[in-house]
NUMIMAR-616662 format. One record per residue: residue in one letter; y, x, z of N, C-alpha, C in turn. Coordinates in steps of 0.1 Angstrom, whole numbers, plus 5000, padded with zeros to 4 digits. Example, Ala and Ser with C-alpha at 12.3 -4.5 7.8 and 13.67 -1.06 7.14 Angstrom:
<nodes>
A494351325078495551235078496751325078
S497851285071498951375071500051295079
</nodes>
This chain:
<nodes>
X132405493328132405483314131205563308
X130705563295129905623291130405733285
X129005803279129605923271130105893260
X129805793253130405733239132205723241
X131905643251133605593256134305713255
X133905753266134805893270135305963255
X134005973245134306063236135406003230
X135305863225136205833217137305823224
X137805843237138705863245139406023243
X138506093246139206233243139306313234
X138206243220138606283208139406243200
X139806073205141006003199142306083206
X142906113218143606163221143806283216
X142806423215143206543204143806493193
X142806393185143706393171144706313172
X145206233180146406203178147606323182
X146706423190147906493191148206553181
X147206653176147206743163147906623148
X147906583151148206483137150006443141
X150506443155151406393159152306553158
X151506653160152406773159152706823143
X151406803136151806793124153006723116
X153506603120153906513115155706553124
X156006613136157006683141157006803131
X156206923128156307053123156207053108
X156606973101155506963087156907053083
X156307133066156807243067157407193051
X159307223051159907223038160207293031
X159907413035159807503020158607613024
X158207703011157007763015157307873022
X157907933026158008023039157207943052
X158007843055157107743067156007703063
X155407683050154007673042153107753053
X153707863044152607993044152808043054
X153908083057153708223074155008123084
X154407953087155807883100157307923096
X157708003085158908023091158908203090
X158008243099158508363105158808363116
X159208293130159708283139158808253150
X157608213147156608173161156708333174
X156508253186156808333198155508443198
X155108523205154208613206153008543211
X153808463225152408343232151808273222
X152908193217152308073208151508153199
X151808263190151008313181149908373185
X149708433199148408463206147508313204
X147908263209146908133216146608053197
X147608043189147008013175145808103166
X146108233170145308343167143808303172
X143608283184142608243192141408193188
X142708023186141807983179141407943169
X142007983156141808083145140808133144
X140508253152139808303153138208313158
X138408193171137208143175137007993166
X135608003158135507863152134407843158
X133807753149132307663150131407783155
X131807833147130808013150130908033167
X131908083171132208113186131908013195
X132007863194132307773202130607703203
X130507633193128607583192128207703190
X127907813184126907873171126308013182
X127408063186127408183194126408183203
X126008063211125608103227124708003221
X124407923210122907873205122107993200
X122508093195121708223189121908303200
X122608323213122108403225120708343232
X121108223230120108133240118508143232
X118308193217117308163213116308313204
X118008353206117308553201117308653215
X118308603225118408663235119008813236
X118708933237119309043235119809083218
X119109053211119109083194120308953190
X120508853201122108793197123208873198
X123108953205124309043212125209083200
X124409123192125309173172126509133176
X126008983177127608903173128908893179
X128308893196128908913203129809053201
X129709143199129809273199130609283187
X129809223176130809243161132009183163
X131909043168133308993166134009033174
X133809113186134709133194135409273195
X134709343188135209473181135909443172
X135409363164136409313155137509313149
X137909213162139409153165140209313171
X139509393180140309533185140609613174
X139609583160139609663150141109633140
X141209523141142209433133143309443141
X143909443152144709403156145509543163
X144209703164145009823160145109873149
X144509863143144509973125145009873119
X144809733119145509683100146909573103
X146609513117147909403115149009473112
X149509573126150909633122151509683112
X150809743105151009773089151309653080
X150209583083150809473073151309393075
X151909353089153209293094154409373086
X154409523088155909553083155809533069
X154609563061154509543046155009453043
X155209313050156009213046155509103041
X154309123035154109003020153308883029
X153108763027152808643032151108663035
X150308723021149208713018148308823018
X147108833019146408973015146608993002
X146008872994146108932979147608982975
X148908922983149808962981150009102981
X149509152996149309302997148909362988
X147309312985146609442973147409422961
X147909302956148809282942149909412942
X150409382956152209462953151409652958
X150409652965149909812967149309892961
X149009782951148209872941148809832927
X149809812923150609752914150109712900
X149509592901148209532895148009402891
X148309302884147809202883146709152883
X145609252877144209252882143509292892
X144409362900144209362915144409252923
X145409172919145709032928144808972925
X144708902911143708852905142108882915
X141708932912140609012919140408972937
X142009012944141909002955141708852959
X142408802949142508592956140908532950
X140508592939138708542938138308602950
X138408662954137408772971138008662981
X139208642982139908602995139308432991
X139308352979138708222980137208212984
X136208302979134508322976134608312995
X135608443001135308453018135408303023
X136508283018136908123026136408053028
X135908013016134707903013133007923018
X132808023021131608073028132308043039
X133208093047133208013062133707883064
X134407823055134707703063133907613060
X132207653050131307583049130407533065
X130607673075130107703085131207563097
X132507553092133107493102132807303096
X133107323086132407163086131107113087
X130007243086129207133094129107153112
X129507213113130107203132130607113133
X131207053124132406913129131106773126
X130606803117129506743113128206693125
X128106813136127406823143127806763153
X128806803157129406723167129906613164
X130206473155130406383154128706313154
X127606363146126306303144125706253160
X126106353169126006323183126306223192
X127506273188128806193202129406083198
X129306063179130605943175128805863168
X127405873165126405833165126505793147
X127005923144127305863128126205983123
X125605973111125406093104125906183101
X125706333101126106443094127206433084
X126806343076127706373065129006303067
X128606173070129806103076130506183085
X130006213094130906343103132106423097
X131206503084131806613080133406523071
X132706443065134106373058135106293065
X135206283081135806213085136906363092
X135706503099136706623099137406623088
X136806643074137606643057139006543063
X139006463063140606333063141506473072
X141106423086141706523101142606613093
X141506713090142406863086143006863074
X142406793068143706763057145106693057
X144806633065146406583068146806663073
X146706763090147706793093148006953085
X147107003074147207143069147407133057
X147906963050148706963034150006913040
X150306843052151806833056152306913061
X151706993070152707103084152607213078
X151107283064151507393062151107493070
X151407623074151307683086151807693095
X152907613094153807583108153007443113
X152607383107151907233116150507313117
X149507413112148407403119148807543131
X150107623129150207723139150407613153
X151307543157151307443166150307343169
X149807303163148407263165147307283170
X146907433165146107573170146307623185
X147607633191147607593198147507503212
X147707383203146607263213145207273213
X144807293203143507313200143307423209
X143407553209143307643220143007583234
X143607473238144207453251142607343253
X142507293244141507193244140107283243
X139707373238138507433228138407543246
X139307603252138707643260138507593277
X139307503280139007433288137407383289
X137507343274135807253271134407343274
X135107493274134107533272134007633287
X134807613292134807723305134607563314
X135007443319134607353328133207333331
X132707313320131007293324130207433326
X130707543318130107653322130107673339
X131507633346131607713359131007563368
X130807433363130007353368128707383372
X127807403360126707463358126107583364
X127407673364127107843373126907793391
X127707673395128007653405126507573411
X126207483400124907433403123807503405
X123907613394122407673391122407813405
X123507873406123608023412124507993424
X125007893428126307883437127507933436
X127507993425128508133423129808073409
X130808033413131607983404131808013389
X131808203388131908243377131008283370
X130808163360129808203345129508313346
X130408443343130108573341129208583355
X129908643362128908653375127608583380
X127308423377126408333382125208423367
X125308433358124408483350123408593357
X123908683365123508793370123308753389
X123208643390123108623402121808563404
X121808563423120208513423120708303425
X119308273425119608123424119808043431
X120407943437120907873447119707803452
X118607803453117307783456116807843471
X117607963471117208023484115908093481
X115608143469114208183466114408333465
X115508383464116208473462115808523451
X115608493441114808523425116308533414
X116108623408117608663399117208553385
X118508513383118308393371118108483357
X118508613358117608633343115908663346
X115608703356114208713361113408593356
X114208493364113708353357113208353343
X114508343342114208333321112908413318
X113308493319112308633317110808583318
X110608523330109408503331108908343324
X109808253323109108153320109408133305
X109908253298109608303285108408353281
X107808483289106608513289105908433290
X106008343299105208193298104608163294
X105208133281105508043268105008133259
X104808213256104908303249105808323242
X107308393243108708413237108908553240
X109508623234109408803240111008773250
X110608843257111508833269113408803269
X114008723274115308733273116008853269
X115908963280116309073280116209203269
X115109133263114609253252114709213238
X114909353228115409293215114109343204
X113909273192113009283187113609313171
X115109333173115109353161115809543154
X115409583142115309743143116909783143
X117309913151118509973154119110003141
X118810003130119210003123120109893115
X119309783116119809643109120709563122
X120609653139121709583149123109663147
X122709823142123809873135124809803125
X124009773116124309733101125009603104
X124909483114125009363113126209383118
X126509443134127809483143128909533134
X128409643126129409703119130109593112
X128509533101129709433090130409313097
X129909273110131109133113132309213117
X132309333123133909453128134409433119
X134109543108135109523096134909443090
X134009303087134909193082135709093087
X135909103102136809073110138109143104
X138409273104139309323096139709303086
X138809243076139509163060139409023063
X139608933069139508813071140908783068
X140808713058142608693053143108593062
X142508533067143208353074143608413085
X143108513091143208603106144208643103
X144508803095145308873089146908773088
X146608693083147808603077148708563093
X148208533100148508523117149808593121
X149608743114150208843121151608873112
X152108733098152908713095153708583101
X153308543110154308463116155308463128
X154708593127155908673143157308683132
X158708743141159508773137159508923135
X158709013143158509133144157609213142
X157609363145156309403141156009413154
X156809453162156409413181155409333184
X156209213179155909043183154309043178
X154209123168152809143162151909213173
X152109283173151209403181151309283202
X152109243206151909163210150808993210
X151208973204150608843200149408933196
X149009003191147309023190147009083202
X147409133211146809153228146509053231
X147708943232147508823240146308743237
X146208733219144608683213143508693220
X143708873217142408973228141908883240
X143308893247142608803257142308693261
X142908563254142508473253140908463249
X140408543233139308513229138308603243
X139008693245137508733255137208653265
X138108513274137508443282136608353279
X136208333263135408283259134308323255
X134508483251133608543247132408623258
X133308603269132708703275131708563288
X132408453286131508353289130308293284
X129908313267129308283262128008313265
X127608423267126208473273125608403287
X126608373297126208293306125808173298
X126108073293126207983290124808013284
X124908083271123008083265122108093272
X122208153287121108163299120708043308
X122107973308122007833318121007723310
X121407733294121307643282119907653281
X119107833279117807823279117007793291
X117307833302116607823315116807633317
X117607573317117407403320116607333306
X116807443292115807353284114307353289
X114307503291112607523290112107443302
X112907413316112207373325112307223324
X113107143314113507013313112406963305
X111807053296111006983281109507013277
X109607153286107807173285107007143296
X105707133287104607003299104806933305
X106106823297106206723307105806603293
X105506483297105306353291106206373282
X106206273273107206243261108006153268
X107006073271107905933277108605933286
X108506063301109406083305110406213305
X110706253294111806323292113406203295
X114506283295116306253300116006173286
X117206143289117606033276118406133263
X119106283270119406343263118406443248
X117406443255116506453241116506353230
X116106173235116206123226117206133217
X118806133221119806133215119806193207
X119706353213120006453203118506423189
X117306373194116206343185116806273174
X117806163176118306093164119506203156
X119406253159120906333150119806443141
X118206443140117506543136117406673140
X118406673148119106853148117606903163
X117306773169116106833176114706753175
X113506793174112306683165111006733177
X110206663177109006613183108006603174
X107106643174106006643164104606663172
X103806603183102606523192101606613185
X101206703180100606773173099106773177
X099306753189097706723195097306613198
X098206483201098206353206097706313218
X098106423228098406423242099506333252
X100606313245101606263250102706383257
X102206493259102306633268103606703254
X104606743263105506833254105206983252
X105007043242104307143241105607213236
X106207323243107307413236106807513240
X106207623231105907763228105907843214
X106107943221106508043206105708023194
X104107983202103407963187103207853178
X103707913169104407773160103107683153
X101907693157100807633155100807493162
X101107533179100907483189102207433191
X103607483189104807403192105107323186
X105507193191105807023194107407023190
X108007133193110007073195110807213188
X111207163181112307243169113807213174
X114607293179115807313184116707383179
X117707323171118507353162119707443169
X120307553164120607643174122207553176
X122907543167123707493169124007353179
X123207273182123207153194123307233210
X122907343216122607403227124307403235
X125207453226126607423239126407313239
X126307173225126707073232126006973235
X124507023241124006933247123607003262
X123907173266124507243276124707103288
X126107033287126006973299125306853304
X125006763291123706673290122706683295
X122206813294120506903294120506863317
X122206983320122406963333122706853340
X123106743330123206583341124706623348
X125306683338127006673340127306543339
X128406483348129106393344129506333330
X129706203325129806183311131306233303
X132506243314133706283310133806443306
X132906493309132606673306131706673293
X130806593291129906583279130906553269
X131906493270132906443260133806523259
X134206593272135106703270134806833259
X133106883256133006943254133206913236
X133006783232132606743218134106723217
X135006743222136406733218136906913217
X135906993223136407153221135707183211
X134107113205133707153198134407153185
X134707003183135906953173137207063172
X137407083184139107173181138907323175
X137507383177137307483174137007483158
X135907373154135907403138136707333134
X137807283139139407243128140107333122
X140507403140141607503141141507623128
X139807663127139807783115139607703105
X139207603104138807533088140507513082
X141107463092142707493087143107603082
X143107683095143307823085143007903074
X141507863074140807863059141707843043
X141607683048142307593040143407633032
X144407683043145707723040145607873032
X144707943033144808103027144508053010
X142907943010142607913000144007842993
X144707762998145807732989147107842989
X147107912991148308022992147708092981
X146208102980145508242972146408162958
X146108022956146207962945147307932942
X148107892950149707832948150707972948
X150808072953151208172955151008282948
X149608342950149108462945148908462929
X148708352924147808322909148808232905
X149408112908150508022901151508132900
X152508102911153708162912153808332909
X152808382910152508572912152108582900
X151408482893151008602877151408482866
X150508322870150908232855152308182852
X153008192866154108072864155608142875
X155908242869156808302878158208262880
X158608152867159808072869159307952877
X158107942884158107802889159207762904
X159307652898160507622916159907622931
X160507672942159807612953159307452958
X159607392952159707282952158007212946
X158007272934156607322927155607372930
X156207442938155607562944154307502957
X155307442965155007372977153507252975
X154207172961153507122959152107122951
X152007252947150807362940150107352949
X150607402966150007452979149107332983
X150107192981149607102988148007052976
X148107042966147206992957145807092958
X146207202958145207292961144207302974
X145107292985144907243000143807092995
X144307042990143006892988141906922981
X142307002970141007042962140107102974
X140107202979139407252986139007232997
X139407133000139507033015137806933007
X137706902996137106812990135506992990
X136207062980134807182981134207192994
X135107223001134707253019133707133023
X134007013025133006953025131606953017
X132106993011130406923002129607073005
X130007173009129307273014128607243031
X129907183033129907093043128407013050
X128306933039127306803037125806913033
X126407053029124607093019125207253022
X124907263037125207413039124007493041
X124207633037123207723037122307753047
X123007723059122407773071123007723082
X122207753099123207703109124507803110
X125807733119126907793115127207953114
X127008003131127308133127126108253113
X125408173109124408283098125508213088
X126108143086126808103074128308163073
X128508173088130008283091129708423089
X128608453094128308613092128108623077
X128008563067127908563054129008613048
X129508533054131508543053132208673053
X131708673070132208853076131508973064
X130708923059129809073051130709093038
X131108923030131408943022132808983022
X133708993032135009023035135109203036
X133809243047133709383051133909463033
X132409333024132609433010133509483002
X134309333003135509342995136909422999
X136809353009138809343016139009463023
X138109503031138309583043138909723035
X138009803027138309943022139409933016
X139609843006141109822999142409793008
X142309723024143209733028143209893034
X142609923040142410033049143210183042
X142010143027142810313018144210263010
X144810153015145710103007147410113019
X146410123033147510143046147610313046
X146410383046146410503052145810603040
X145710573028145210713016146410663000
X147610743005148510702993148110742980
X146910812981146710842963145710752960
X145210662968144110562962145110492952
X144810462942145210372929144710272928
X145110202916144510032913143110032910
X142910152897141710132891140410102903
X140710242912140110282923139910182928
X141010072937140409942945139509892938
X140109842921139809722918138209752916
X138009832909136209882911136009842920
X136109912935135509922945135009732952
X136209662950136209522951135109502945
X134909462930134509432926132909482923
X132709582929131209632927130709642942
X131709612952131309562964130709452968
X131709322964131209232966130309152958
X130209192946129409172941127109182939
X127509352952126309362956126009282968
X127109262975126509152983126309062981
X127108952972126708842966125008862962
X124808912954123508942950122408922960
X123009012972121909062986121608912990
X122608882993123008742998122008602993
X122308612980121208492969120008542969
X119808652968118408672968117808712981
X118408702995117408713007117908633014
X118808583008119208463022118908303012
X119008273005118608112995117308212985
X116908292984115508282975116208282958
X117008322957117608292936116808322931
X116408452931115608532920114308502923
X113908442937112808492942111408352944
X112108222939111208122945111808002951
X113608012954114107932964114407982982
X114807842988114907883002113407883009
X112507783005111307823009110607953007
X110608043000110208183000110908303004
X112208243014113008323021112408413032
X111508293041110808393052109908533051
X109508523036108608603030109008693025
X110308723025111008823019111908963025
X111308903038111908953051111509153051
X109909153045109809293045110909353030
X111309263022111009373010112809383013
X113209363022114709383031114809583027
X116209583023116709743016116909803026
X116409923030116610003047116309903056
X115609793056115209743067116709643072
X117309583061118809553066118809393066
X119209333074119109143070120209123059
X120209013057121708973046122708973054
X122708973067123808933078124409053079
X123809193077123909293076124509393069
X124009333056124009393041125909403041
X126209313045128609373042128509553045
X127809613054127909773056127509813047
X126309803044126109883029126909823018
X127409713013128409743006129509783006
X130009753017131609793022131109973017
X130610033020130210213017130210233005
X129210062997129010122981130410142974
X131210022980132810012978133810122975
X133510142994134510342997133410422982
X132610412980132210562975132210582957
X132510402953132810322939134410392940
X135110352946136610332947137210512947
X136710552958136510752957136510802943
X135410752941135110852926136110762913
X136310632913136910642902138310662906
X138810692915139810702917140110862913
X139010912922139411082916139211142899
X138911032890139011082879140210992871
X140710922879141710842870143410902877
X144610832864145910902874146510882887
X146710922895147710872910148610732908
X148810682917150310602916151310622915
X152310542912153510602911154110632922
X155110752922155510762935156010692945
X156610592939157610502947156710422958
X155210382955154210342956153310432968
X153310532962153010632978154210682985
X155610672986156410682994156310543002
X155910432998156010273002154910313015
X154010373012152410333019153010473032
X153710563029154510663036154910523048
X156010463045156810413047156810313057
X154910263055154910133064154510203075
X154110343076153010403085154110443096
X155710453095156010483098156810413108
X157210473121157810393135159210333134
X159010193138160410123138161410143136
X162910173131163910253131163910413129
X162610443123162610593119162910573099
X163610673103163810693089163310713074
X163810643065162610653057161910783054
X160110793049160110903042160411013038
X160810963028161911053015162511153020
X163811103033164311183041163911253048
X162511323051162111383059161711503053
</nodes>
């Protein structure tokens, strides 16, 4: 069968599943809405967490910006995976026992505030919608490919998918779902890697075959390779980074802690029954996401080393068939610049012929190596599962922010459950409709549009949860500043060095590169505000009154061990 076949063979079969578990789990009051119930297992909530957690970003986006920054990709690698250790010791357990469904729920009831909630659900929507702009066009990408539709068509046919199964099931239909998706999204993505390791190194495991010498018998180490036929080209070497320790600082930090405010994450660690079940289920995550994470860097080495030897100085005319393909989707272009017929790929962009969109490299990965067609399909069915699984999650925070936090929490507090539910579900569509059209006209390839996300989460979310678990005299006034003059400098940073606002547009972006504040990218910039935040929130806090006590007995309260006694009593 072909690759076409196959896909619509194994991408028809995911969604029928995911749409078939939705339609078993769909959720009748908003407890199963918003947090399943309460009752999901530690496993199941590991393996939902996962993939939650890993989107378009981790699955395409990740090991296309290893494969093409090479050492100065590592950030990401590193941010997100600190991340998740950061989140899952310092903030889940706390706010497992705190109780409340939502983050803004949290900051609403910890800092006893209406304008705190308020505040918190504009932060927790602005995050959302910055990343699940990143996951639809991943779905986008991977349909323009494999199903031979356009981009945009793509993205509005993911729009139908995740809307159905995340305005019917709620969080209990995308928490079971997520984990199909898991089951699908990593298979996809570890089969062809350990195909590939096996072809290129003899050596089965991805991790290991990266650092191995090459099944050639040349005895030459496969980053050596890269290395040199980078130099080549002129590309500065795999191994080495070119970008300043300052702004690798800056970037690591803000995807950590805004891994830490990521409300759709966060929200996860309300569907255990326990606070156990919590601190469990985020191990299990741990390790689920590091078999992918820790795979991903092999993959960017296999992905660069068979493009460069597949596509430079050779004919046009005889390149794989897999260039042309990916040529029609735009995402990769040819431009004969001398009218030699000769493929010219080199760093100097005078002289270079082929523009390589970072996002296509996982999933043209097994194509490039002349994998089988049922593994090229397999992979466009993980790419799919991966930007569902978080665009759901997304989805569902954005309608909780709205049906929950803001309807039911401040305008409409006699509303019924019933009303309630169906606030969730209307809201869930509104945004399902935003998400796309960010979708169809996004800022950037995916992970630069996720890291956007992470910065603007680090500014906002992270300090106000953090001094809201562990500094009982922080007060409202204190967060709500700090929010608010956090994220707001990032926003700023953000429009003006990453789209050009102030400055000219996105065409005068490249040029704007030196007049960067400390030398920091926009990918970056969440650390310095997350600090402007702590040091906004500090000072107005220490001139304004404490909370009430009941309020810092509470924040006492959650810090404290299972079956120990309250507080007060001590």
């Amino acid at each position: 069968m072909s690759v076409q076949v196959w896909t619509y063979l194994l991408v028809g079969l995911s969604f029928a599943l995911y749409i078939g578990i939705a339609i078993w789990s769909r959720a009748g009051s908003t407890k199963e809405f918003y947090v399943a119930g309460g009752g999901v297992s530690p496993l199941a909530n590991g393996m939902a967490t996962a993939a939650d957690w890993m989107s378009a970003a981790s699955f395409l986006s990740m090991a296309g910006i290893i494969a093409f920054a090479g050492y100065d990709g590592s950030v990401y690698l590193m941010g997100w995976t600190g991340g998740y250790v950061l989140l899952a010791l310092l903030l889940a357990p706390y706010l497992r026992k705190f109780g409340k469904f939502t983050v803004p729920d949290f900051i609403g009831e910890r800092y006893y505030s209406r304008t705190a909630r308020i505040v918190a659900v504009l932060c927790a929507i602005l995050v959302s919608f910055t990343y699940v702009a990143g996951q639809m066009r991943g779905v986008g990408v991977v349909f323009s490919r494999f199903l031979e539709v356009d981009i945009d068509t793509g993205v509005v046919i993911g729009m139908v998918i995740v809307l159905f199964y995340a305005v019917l099931g709620g969080m209990k239909g995308i928490t079971y779902t997520q984990v199909a998706q898991y089951c699908v999204l990593i298979f996809a993505f570890m089969v062809p890697a350990i195909f590939i390791s096996l072809q290129m190194t003899g050596n089965p495991v991805p991790q290991l075959g990266m650092g191995s010498t090459l099944a050639d018998g040349s005895g030459t180490y496969l980053l050596d390779k890269l290395d040199g036929l980078s130099r080549d080209l002129g590309f500065a070497e795999f191994t080495s980074g070119s970008k300043s320790m300052i702004d690798v600082f800056a970037i690591t930090l803000a995807l950590m802690v805004g891994t830490a405010g990521l409300p759709h994450v966060i929200v996860r660690f309300f569907t255990v029954k326990r606070v156990r079940d919590a601190r469990k289920s985020a191990g299990l995550a741990l390790l689920f996401i590091a078999i992918l994470y820790t795979t991903a860097p092999a993959v960017a080495v296999f992905a660069k080393t068979n493009l460069i030897e597949t596509v430079s100085e050779r004919p046009y005319a005889d390149l794989p068939a897999w260039f042309k393909n990916w040529e029609r989707t735009g995402l990769l272009t040819y431009d004969d610049k001398n009218n030699d017929g000769l493929v010219q790929y080199v760093a100097d962009p005078a002289r270079n012929e082929v523009r390589v969109d970072n996002d296509i490299m996982v999933l043209a990965n097994p194509e490039i190596a002349n994998l089988p067609p049922w593994v090229i399909a397999l992979v466009a069915a993980g790419g799919l599962a991966a930007a569902l699984s978080t665009a759901a999650g997304l989805l569902l925070v954005i309608s909780a922010s709205i049906s929950h936090d803001l309807i039911k929490s401040v305008f409409r507090p006699d509303i019924t459950e019933k009303q309630e539910l169906w606030a969730a579900r209307v809201a869930a569509t509104a945004a399902v409709i935003v998400a796309g059209y960010f979708g169809i006209n996004p800022p950037g390839f995916v992970a630069a549009v996720v890291a956007l996300a992470f910065g603007l989460a680090a500014a906002s979310f992270f300090p106000a949860i953090l001094m809201g678990i562990f500094y009982k005299r922080m007060n409202s006034k204190g967060a709500v500043s700090g929010m608010v003059v956090g994220i707001s400098l990032m926003l700023f940073y953000m429009l003006k060095f990453k789209f050009g606002l102030f400055d000219g547009g996105k065409d005068a972006v490249a040029g704007l590169q030196k007049y960067w504040w400390f030398g920091i990218s926009p990918e970056g910039f969440g650390t310095v505000a997350m600090a402007v935040n702590f040091a906004v929130a500090l000072l107005v806090n220490r001139f304004t009154a404490p909370p009430p006590e009941s309020v810092q007995q509470l924040v006492e309260d959650i810090r404290l061990p299972a079956g120990a006694p309250p507080a007060s009593q001590h």
